[in-house]
N, C-alpha and C positions, 0 to 999 in steps of 0.2 A: 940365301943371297938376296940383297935389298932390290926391291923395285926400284924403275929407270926415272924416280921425280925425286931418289933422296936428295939430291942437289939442288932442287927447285926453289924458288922463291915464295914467298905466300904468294896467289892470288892476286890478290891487291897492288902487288907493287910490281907485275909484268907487264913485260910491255908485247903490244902485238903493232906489228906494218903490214896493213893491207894495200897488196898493189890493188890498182883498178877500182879502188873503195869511195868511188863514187855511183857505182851503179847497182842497178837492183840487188843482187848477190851479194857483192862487195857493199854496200850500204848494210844489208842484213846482218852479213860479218860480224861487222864493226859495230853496231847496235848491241849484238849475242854480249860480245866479249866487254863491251861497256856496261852491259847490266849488273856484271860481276864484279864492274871497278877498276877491271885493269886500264894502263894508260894505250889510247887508241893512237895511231899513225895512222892516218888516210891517204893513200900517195894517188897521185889524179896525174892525167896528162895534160884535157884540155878541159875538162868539165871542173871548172873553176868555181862554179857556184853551186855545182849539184852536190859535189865536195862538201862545201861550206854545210849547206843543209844535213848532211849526212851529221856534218861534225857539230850543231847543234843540238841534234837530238840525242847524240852521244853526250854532249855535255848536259842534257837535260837529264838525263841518268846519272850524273855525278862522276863522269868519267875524265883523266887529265887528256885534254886531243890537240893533234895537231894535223895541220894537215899538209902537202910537201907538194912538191910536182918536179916530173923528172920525166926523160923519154926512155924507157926501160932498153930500149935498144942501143942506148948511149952507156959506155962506162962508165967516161970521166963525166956527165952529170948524177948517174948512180953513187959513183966516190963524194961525189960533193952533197951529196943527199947522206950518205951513211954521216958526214965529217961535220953536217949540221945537227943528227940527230945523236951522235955521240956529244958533243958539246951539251945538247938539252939534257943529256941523261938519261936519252931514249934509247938504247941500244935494242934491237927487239931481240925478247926473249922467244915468242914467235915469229915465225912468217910465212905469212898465208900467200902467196903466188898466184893472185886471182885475175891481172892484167890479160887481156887478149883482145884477140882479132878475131871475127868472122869475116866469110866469104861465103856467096850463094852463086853457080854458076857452073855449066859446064869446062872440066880441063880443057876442051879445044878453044873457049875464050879466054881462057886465063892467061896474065900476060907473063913474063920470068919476072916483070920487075913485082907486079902484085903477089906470086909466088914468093920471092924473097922477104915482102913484108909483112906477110902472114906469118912465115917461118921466124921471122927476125922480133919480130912482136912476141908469138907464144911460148917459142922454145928457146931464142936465142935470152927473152928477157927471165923465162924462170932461172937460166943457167946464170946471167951473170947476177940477178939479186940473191941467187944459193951461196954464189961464191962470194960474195962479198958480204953478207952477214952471215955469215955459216961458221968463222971463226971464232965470233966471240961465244957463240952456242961452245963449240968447242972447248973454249977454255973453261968456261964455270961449266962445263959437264952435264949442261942441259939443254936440250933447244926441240923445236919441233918447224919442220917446214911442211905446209902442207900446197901440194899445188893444185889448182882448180882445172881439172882435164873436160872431160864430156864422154858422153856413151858414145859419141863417133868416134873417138881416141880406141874404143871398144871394136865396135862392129864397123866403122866403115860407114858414109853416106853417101849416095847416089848425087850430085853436083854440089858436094861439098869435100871433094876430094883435099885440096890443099889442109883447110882447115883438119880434117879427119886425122891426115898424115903429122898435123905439128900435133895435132893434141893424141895419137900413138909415142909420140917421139917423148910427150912428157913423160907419160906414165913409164915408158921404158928409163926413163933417164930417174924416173922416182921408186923405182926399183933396184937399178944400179947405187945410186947415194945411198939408199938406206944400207947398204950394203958395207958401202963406206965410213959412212957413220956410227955405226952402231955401238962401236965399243967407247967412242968417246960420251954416248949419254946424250944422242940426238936424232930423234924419229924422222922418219921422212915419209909422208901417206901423198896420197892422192885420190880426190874427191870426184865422180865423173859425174855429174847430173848429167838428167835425162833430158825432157820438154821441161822448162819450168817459166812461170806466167811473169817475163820481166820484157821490159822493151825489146830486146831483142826478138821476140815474138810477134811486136805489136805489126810490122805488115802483112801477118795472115788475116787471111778472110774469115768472119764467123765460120760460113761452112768450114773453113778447114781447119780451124781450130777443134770443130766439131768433130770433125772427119779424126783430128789426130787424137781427140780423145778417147774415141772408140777402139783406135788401137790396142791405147793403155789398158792393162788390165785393171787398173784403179779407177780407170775411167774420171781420170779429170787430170790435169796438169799437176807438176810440183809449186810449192810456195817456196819463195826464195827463206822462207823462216826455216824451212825444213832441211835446207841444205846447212843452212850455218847452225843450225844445231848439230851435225852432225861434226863439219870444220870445228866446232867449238869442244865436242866430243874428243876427239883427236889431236889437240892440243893442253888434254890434262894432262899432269904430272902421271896420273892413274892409270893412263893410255902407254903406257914407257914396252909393253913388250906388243905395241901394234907399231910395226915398220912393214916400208916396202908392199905395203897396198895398196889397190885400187878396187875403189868400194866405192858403186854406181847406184843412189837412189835416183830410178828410173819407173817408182810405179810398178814392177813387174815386166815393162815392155822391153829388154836385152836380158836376158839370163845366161 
């Protein structure tokens, strides 16, 4: 029985949509998958020039980029974002689901409405960008979605509850699709980093940077290079009998 990339495209002529592909991770992404040539989609919401940049040094690698902008919590500008890049000839053959929200803060300060846009950002936006390019995987018999969770989606953190609970909610929901998927010739993983050294980090303290490396049994933080080599891992054609995981480089620190 053939492996799940017989229907794949070369290389060269896929296309990948990174949500959130202007920031550390999502910047890294989209670099990985440019160095191999394929055509990049950067979707941004409000980071309109850190995009741009992104999309520079993509094209500085010889890669075809665009770059889009859409509120992932929105359908109808999700539809109008697929209805532009179908016209380009972008249709992705991946997509990486790396948009999200954090929250730092005990549940008893959290308000419903900041809970709903936590919820509405990580879970509600992976569900409605799956469902809406997830078809055309479907028909050419190939696709891979991969969503960006975290090791609290894992274990749980002490005043990061909200966040914890939407990114649980992916990995369950990237478990169920792969499920779904599978016999049409389309992966579903999910990626949970641990600590890894991107703005999101930047308001700790040295000490507690120090402090959290100690933890780690690597004893130092993740580089967001590390992560997208692994997203880039899991979007080969070669990757076809890895679905429905959740595979946390974290260092050693959640086992």
């Amino acid at each position: 029985m053939p492996f799940q990339g017989e229907n794949s495209k070369p290389i060269g002529e896929m296309t990948v949509l990174i949500t959130g592909g202007s920031g550390g991770i999502g910047g890294a992404i989209a670099e990985r998958f440019a160095s191999v040539g394929m055509n990049i989609v950067i979707h941004y919401m409000n980071s309109h020039e850190a995009a741009n940049d992104v999309a520079r040094r993509c094209m500085a690698l010889g890669a075809r980029v665009m770059t889009v902008t859409a509120d992932v919590k929105d359908r109808s500008q999700l539809l109008r974002m697929a209805e532009r890049l179908e016209s380009c000839g972008l249709q992705p053959d991946i997509l990486v689901n790396n948009a999200g929200k954090a929250h730092y803060g005990m549940l008893a300060d959290l308000s419903e409405e900041e809970w709903d846009e936590i919820m509405a950002v990580n879970l509600k936006g992976t569900f409605l960008c799956s469902q809406i390019f997830m078809p055309y995987m479907v028909s050419q018999r190939f696709g891979r979605i991969i969503n960006v969770s975290s090791v609290w989606g894992i274990s749980g953190a002490s005043c990061e509850v909200a966040y914890s609970a939407s990114k649980g909610g992916i990995n369950a929901f990237t478990k169920a699709l792969a499920k779904e998927l599978a016999p049409s010739g389309v992966t579903v993983n999910a990626v949970a980093p641990g600590a890894v050294n991107t703005a999101m980090l930047a308001n700790l303290e040295e000490e507690e940077v120090r402090m959290l490396e100690e933890e780690i049994p690597v004893g130092r933080l993740g580089a967001p290079d590390e992560i997208s080599s692994l997203v880039y891992f899991l979007a080969l054609p070669e990757s076809g009998y890895i679905t429905g995981q959740v595979i946390s480089p974290n260092g050693g620190w959640i086992t």
